[in-house]
ZANUFI-968120 format. One record per residue (C-alpha): z, x, y; residue in one letter. Coordinates in nm, 2 decimals, always signed. Layout:
BEGIN
        Z        X        Y   residu
        Z        X        Y        A
...
END
This chain:
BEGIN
        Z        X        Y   residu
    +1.70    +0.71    -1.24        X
    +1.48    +0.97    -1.07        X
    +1.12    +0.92    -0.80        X
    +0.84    +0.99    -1.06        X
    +0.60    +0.97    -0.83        X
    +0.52    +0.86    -0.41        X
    +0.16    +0.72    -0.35        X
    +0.03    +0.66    +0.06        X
    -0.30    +0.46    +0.05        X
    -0.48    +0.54    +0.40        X
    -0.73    +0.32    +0.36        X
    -0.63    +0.00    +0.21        X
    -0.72    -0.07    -0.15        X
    -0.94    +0.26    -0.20        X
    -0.77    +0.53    -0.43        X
    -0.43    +0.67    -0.32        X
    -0.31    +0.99    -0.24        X
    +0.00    +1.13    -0.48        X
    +0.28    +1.35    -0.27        X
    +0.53    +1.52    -0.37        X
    +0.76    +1.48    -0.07        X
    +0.73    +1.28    +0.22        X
    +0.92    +1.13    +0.54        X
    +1.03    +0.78    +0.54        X
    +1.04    +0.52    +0.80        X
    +1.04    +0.17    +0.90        X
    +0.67    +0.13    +0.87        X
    +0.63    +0.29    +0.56        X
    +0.51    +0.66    +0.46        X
    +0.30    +0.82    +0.74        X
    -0.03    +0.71    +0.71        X
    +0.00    +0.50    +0.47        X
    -0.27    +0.17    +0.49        X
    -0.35    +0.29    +0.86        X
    -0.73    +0.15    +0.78        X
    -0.89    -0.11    +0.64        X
    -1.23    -0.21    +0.55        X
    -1.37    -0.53    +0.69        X
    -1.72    -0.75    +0.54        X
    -1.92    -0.85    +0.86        X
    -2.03    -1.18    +0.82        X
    -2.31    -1.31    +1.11        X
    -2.31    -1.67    +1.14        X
    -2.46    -1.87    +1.41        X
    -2.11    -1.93    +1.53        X
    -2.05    -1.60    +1.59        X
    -1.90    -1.28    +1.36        X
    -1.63    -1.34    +1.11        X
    -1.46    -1.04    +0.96        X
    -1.38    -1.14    +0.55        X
    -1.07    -0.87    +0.49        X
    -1.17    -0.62    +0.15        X
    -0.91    -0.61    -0.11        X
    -1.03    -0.43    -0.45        X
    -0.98    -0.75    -0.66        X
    -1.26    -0.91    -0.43        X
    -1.43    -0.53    -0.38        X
    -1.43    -0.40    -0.72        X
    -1.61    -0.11    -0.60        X
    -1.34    +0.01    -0.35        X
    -1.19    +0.18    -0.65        X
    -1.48    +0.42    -0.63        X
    -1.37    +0.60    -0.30        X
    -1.09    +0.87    -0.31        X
    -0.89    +0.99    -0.03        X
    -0.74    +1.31    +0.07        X
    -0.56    +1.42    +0.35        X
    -0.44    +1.69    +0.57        X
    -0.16    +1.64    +0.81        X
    -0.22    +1.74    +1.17        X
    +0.01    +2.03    +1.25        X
    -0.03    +2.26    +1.60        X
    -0.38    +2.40    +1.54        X
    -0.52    +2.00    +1.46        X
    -0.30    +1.74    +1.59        X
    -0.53    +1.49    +1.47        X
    -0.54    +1.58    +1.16        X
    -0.81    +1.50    +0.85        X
    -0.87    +1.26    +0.62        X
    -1.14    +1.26    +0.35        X
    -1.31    +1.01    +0.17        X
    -1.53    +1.10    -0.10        X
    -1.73    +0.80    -0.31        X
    -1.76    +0.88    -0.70        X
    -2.07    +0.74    -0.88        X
    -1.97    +0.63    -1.21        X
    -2.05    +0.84    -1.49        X
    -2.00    +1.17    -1.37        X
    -2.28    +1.07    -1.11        X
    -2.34    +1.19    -0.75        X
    -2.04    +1.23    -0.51        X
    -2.06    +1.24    -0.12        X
    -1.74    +1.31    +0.10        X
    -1.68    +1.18    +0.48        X
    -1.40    +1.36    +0.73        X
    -1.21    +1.06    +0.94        X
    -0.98    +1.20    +1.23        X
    -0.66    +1.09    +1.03        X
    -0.54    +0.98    +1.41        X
    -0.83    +0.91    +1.61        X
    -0.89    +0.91    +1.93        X
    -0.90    +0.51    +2.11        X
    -1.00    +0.50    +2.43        X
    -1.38    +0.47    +2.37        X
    -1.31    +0.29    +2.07        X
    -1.37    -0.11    +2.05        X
    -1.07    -0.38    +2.00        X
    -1.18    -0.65    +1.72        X
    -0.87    -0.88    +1.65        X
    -0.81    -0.91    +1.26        X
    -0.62    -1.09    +0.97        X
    -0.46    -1.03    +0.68        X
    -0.28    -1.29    +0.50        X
    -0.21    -1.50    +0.81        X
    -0.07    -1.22    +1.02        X
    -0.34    -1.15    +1.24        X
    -0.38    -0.83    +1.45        X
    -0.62    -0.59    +1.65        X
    -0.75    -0.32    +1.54        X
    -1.03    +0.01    +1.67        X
    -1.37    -0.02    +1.56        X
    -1.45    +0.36    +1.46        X
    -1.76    +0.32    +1.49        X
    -2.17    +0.31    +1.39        X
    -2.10    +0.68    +1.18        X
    -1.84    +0.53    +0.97        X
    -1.97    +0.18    +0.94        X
    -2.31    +0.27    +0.81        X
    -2.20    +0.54    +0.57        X
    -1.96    +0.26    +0.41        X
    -2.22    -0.01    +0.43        X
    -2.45    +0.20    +0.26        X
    -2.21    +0.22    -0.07        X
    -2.17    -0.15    -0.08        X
    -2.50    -0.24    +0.02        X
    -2.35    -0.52    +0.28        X
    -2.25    -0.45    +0.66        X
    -1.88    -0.30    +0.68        X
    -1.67    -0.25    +0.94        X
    -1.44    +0.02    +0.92        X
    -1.14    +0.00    +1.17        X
    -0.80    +0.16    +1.22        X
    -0.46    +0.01    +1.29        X
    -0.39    +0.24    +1.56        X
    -0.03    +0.15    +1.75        X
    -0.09    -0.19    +1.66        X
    +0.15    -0.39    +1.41        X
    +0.11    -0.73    +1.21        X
    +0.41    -0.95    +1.22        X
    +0.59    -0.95    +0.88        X
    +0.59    -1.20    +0.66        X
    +0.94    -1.25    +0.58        X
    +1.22    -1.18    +0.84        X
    +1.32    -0.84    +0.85        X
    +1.61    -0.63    +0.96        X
    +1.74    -0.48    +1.28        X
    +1.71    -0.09    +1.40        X
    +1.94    +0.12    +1.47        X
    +1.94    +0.52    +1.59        X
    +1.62    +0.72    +1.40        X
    +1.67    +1.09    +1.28        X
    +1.35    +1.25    +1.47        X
    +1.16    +1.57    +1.29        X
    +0.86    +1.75    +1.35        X
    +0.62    +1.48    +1.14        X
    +0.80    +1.21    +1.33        X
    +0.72    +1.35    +1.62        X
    +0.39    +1.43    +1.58        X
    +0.30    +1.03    +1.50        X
    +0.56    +0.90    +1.74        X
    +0.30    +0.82    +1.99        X
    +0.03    +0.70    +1.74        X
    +0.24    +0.59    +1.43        X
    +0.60    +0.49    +1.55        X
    +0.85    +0.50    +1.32        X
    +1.09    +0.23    +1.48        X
    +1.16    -0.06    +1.71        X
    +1.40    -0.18    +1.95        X
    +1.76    -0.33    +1.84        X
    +1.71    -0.64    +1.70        X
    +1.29    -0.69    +1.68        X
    +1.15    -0.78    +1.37        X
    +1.01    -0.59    +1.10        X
    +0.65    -0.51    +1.20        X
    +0.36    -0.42    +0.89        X
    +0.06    -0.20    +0.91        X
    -0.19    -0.32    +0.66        X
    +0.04    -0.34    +0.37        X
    +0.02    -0.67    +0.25        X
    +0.38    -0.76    +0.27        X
    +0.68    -0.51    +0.28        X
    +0.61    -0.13    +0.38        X
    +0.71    -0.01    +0.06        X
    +0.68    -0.12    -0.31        X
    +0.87    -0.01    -0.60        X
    +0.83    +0.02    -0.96        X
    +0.98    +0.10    -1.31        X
    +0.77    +0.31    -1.55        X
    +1.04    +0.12    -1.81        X
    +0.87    -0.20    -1.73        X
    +0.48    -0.02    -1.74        X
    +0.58    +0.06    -2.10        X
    +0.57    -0.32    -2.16        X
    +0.25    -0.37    -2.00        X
    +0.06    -0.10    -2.17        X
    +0.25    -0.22    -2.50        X
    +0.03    -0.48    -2.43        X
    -0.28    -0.29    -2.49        X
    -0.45    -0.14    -2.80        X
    -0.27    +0.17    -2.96        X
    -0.42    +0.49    -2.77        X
    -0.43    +0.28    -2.44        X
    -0.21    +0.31    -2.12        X
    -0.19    +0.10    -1.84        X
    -0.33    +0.30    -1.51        X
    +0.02    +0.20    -1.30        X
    -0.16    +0.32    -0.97        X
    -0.34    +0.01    -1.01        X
    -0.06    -0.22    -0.88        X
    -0.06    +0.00    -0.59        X
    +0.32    +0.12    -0.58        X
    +0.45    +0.34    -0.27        X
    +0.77    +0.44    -0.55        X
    +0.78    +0.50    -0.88        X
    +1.12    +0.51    -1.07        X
    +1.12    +0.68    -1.41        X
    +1.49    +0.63    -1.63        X
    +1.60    +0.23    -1.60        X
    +1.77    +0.14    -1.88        X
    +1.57    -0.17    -1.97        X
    +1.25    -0.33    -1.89        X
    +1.24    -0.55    -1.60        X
    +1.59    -0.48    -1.43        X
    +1.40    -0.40    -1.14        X
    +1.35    -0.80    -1.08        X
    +1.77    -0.82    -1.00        X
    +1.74    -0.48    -0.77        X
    +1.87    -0.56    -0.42        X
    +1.95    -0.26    -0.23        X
    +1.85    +0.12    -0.34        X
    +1.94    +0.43    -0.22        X
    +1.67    +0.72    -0.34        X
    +1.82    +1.06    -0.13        X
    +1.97    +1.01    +0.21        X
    +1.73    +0.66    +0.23        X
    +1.91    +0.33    +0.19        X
    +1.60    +0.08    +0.07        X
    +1.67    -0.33    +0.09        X
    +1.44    -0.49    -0.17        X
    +1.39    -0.79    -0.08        X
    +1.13    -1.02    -0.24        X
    +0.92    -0.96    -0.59        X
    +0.54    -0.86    -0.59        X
    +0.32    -1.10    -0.74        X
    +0.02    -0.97    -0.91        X
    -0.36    -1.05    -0.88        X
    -0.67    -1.01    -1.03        X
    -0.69    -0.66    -0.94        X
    -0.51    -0.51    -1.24        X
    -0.81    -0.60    -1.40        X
    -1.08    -0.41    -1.26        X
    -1.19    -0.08    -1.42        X
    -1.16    +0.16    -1.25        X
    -1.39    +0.43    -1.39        X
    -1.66    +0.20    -1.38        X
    -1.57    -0.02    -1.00        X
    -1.65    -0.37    -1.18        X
    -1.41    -0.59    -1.34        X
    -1.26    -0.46    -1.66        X
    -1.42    -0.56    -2.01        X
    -1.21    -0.56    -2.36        X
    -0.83    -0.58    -2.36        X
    -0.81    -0.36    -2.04        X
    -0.99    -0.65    -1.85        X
    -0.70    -0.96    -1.89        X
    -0.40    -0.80    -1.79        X
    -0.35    -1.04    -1.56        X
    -0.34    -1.32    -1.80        X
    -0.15    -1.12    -2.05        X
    +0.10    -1.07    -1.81        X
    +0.11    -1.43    -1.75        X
    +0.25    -1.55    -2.02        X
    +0.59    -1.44    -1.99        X
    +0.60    -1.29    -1.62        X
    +0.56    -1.61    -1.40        X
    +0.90    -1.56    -1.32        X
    +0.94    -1.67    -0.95        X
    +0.90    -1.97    -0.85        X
    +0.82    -1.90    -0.49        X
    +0.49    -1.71    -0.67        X
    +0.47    -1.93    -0.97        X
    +0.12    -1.91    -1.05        X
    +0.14    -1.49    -1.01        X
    +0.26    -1.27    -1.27        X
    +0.58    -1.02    -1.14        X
    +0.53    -0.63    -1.14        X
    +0.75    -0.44    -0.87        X
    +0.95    -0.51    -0.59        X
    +0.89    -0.52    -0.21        X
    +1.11    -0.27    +0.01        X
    +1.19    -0.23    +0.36        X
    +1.41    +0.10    +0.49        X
    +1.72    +0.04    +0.66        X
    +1.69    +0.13    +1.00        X
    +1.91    +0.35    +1.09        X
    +1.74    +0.55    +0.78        X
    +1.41    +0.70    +0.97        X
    +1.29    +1.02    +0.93        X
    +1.47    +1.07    +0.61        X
    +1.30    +1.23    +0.33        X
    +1.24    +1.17    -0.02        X
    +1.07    +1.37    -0.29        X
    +0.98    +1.34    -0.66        X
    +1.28    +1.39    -0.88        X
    +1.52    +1.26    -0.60        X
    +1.82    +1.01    -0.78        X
    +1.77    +0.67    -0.72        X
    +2.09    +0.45    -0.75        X
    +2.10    +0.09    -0.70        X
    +2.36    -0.03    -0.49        X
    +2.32    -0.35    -0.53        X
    +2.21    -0.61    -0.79        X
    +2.16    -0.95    -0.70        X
    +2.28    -1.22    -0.95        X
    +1.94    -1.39    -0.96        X
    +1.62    -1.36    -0.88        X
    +1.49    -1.40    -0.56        X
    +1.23    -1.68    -0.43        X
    +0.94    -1.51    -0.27        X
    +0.95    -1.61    +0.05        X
    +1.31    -1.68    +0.11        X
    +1.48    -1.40    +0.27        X
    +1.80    -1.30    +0.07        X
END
């Protein structure tokens, strides 16, 4: 098997970014789901912050991203975020410090799925421009050098292999921990890295009409793996190497009601396009830790003493190990 394709997501659940090489690390791909988007809700208790995932947000899908890595000249660096009006209408861009500055910036403490964290305001600039697009008060806040616990146990570190990109976000963006601490997440929802087999999209878009193809960016994968020699081998996957990086896979991805939405128009999908979810759950409820979720792609985390590697499209993947069954989500294996 070969990488097909690598996708970072900066912002969580607004369009990805395609590379075609990248650094890898305990935390994921640099940058990768650094910010997130938060609905402010005012009560007369106080503020509650409701997290935004696309299959709640259909409209998130409207916002692309770009990015340009800081280097000597800008060490913060630039992102871009640029909202599309559907139907070839109007298009408006904002520049985000792709590592901001802090220290004037206010701490909120935030969830996601249960794994709480806190995380920097950026500010009224960025909040309004969002809000504006949704038509609701946003929040738009930044990870920063914070770090959610992970949901599953983890594994242990070990001695990282330092470049210049790693050294650049090693005060911001750390690639590792100390010997023996848990895994830690940025605002990926549960493994730094997920994998997928364009084998297996071939099943899902055989699904659809002739003349349509599933969009696979819409299951959000970090990896994409073209070659596997049958659909769905990528449930049995336990360990991976893709290049010099040694991946564990440890738990299966169950999928939501986002692979429904349409994403040329940001509402939910109409026509065939528009029940993936349940066409994928007749025969892909296949965990029983995730019984009621439909099974596309597998949940990665890099071995330790693997940081700094890189991997690029067309790099071999091999898997080094296949597990006899499937795993439970949930249970460490």
């Amino acid at each position: 098997m070969k990488v097909s394709e690598l996708y970072i997501y900066p912002i969580k659940s607004l369009r990805g970014i395609a590379l075609s090489r990248s650094e890898i690390a305990r935390l994921g791909f640099p940058f990768d789901r650094r910010f997130m988007l938060y609905k402010v809700h005012r009560e007369d208790t106080g503020v509650r912050y409701e997290k935004m995932q696309v299959s709640e947000f259909t409209g998130m899908c409207l916002f692309y991203t770009d990015i340009e890595y800081p280097d000597e000249k800008d060490p913060s660096g630039k992102l871009f975020v640029t909202h599309h009006e559907p139907n070839n209408g109007p298009r408006e861009t904002i520049e985000v410090p792709l590592i901001p500055e802090t220290r004037r910036l206010d701490v909120l403490d935030v969830d996601l799925h249960h794994s709480p964290t806190q995380a920097y305001n950026m500010g009224v600039h960025y909040n309004k421009w969002f809000s504006k697009w949704f038509g609701f008060e946003v929040i738009f806040v930044f990870l920063g050098t914070n770090r959610r616990r992970a949901l599953f146990p983890g594994l242990t570190d070990g001695q990282s292999n330092k470049s210049w990109m790693s050294s650049i976000t090693s005060t911001i963006l750390p690639f590792g921990w100390g010997k023996d601490e848990e895994e830690k997440l940025s605002f990926a929802d549960c493994a730094p890295f997920l994998v997928v087999s364009k084998t297996s999209l071939r099943n899902v878009s055989a699904r659809l009409p002739d003349g349509e193809e599933m969009d696979i960016t819409k299951f959000r994968p970090n990896i994409i793996l073209e070659g596997a020699e049958e659909e769905w081998e990528e449930d049995f996957w336990g360990e991976m190497s893709i290049g010099d990086a040694n991946l564990k896979l440890l738990h299966n991805c169950g999928r939501c009601s986002s692979i429904n939405v349409d994403y040329n128009t940001g509402k939910p999908g109409t026509g065939e396009s528009g029940t993936m979810l349940k066409k994928l759950m007749k025969d892909r409820r296949v965990d029983p830790g995730a019984k009621w979720s439909p099974i596309f792609g597998r949940y990665a985390y890099l071995y330790p003493d693997n940081d700094g590697q890189v991997i690029e499209v067309g790099d071999e993947a091999i898997v080094t190990k296949r597990n006899a069954e499937r795993t439970r989500f949930g249970m460490y294996h």
